[in-house]
C-alpha positions as CSV (number, residue, x, y, z in Angstrom):
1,X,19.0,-25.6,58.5
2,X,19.6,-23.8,62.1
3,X,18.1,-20.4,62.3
4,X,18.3,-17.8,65.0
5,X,15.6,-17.4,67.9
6,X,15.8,-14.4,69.8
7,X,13.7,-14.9,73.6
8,X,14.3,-13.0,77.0
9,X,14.7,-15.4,79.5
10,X,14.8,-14.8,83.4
11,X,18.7,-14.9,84.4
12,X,18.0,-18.0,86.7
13,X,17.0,-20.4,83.3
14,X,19.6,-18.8,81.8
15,X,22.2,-20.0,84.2
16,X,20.5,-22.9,84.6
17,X,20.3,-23.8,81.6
18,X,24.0,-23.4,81.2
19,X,25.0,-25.4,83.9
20,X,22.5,-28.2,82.7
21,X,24.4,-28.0,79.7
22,X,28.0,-28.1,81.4
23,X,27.2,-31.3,83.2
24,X,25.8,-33.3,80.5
25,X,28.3,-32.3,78.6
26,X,26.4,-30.7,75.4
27,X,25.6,-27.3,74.4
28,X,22.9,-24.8,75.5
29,X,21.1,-24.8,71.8
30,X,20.7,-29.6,72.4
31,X,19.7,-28.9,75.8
32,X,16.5,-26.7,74.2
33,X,15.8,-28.9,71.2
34,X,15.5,-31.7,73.4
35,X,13.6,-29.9,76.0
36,X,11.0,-28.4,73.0
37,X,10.8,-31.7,71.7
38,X,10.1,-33.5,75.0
39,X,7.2,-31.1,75.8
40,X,6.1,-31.3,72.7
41,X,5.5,-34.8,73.2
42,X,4.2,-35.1,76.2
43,X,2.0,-32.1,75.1
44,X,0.6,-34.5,72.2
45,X,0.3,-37.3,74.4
46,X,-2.0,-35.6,76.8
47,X,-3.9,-34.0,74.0
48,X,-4.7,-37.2,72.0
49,X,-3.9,-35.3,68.8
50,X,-6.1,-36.7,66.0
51,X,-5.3,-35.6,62.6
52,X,-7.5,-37.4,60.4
53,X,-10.3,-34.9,63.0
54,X,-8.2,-32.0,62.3
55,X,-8.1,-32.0,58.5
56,X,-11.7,-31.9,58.8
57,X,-12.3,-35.3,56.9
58,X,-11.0,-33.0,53.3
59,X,-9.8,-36.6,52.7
60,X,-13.4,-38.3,52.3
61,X,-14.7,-37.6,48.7
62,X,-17.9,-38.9,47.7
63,X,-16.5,-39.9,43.8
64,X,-13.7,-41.5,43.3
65,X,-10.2,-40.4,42.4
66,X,-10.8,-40.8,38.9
67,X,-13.8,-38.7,38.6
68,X,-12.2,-36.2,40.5
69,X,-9.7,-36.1,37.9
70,X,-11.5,-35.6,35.3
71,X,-14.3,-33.2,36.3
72,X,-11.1,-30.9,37.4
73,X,-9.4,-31.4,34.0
74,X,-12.9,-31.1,32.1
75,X,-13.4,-27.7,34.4
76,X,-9.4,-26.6,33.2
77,X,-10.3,-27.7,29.4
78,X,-13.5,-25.3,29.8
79,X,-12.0,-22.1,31.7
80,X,-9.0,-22.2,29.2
81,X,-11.4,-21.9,26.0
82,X,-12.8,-19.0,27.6
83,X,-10.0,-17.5,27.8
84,X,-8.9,-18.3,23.8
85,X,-11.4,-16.6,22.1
């Protein structure tokens, strides 16, 4: 879904922009996307982005799945009896 962005630009992008447009042959609002999602790239390149670092390793557990499963149902069995009587 498209949604409205609302930025002052300097009046020499702007025309740029639309005569970048014009000769490719496209519109003003493809020109951006691909320019945001060029930078962005090259952005990420440069950076080395590592996601497993930025999730701060929430993905190592010490138990396995199973356990974790039930110590969090055994923890829901135990906080909705409190709550029954």
């Amino acid at each position: 879904m498209d949604k409205v962005l609302s930025t002052r630009l300097d009046e020499a992008v702007i025309q740029r922009l639309g005569m970048l447009a014009h000769s490719m042959g496209t519109t003003k609002k493809d020109v951006i996307e691909r320019a945001i999602l060029a930078f962005a790239e090259q952005v990420e390149e440069q950076q080395t982005v590592d996601v497993m670092r930025q999730t701060s390793g929430a993905w190592v557990r010490d138990e396995d799945a199973a356990t974790t499963v039930t110590n969090s149902r055994e923890a829901f069995r135990r906080g909705m009896e409190r709550h029954r009587r």
